[in-house]
N, C-alpha and C positions, 0 to 999 in steps of 0.2 A: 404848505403853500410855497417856501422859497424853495424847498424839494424840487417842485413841480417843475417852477422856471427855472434853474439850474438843469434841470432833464432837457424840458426844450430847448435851452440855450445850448446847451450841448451837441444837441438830436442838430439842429439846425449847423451847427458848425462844421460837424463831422457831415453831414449831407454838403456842403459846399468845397468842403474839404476834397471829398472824393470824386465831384462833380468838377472842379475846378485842374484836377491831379488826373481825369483821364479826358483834357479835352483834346480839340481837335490839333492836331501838329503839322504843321506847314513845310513844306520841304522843295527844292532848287535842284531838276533833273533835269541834266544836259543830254537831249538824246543822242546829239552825233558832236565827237570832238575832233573838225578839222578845220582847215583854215585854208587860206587860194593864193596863190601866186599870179602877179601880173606884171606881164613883159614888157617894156617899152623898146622900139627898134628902130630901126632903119626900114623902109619898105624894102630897101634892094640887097638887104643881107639875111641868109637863113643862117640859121643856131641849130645848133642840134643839144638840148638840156639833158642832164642826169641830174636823178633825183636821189639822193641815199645811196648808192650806188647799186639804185637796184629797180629804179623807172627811166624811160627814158621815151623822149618825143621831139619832134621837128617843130623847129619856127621854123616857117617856109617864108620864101622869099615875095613877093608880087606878082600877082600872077594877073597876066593879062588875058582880058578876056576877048574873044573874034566877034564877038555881034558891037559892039563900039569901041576899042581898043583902049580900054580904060584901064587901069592896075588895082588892083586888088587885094589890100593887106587882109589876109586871113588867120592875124592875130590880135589885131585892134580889139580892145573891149575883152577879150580873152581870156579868163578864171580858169585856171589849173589845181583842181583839188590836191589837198594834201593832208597829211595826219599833223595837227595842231603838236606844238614843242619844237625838238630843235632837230633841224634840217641841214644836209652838207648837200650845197647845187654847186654844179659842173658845169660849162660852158663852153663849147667847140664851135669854132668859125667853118664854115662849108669846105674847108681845107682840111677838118679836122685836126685843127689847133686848139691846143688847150686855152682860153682867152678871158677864163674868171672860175674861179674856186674860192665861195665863200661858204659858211656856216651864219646862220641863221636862225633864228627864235619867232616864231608866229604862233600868237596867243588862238584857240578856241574862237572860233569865227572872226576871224580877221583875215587884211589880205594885206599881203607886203610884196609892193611895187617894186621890180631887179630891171633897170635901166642899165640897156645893153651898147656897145660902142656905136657909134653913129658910122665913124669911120670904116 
């Protein structure tokens, strides 16, 4: 008889055992790793940005429109994708002057704000 329950004590162990040893595993998949850039500016200056030295795009300046002659920053609110880690941006005033060369760190969906001269 104590044969017996020792078998099932066993049987029941080793059944938890292996039930417990393939359960289900949980796991944290990042499908896209980048992160955004947002420009603060002037209306009445364009930039012309590099990116790694190997994108490159206009902030434009204000542009007025003819049906009520209002200005139009066409960067306000404006996310610039980019590959999350670390970033070298470049920065040219419409004269094309060099007027900001920094390096940068933005984490996997994040966005880091580059406040441009006012002047």
């Amino acid at each position: 008889m104590n044969y017996m329950f020792k078998n099932k004590l066993l049987l029941i162990l080793l059944t938890l055992l292996v039930l417990t040893g393939c359960g289900y595993k949980q796991t944290n998949t990042q499908s896209r790793d980048v992160s955004y850039l947002k420009f603060t500016k002037s209306m009445s200056k364009s930039y012309t940005v590099v990116v790694n030295d190997k994108y490159e795009f206009k902030l434009d300046s204000c542009i007025e429109k003819d049906t009520n002659e209002q200005c139009v920053n066409s960067t306000f609110n404006k996310m610039y994708e980019i590959s999350s880690g670390n970033s070298f941006i470049k920065v040219f005033d419409g004269k094309n002057n060099l007027i900001m060369r920094k390096e940068i760190y933005v984490g996997s969906s994040n966005t880091m704000e580059i406040n441009l001269p006012w002047k």
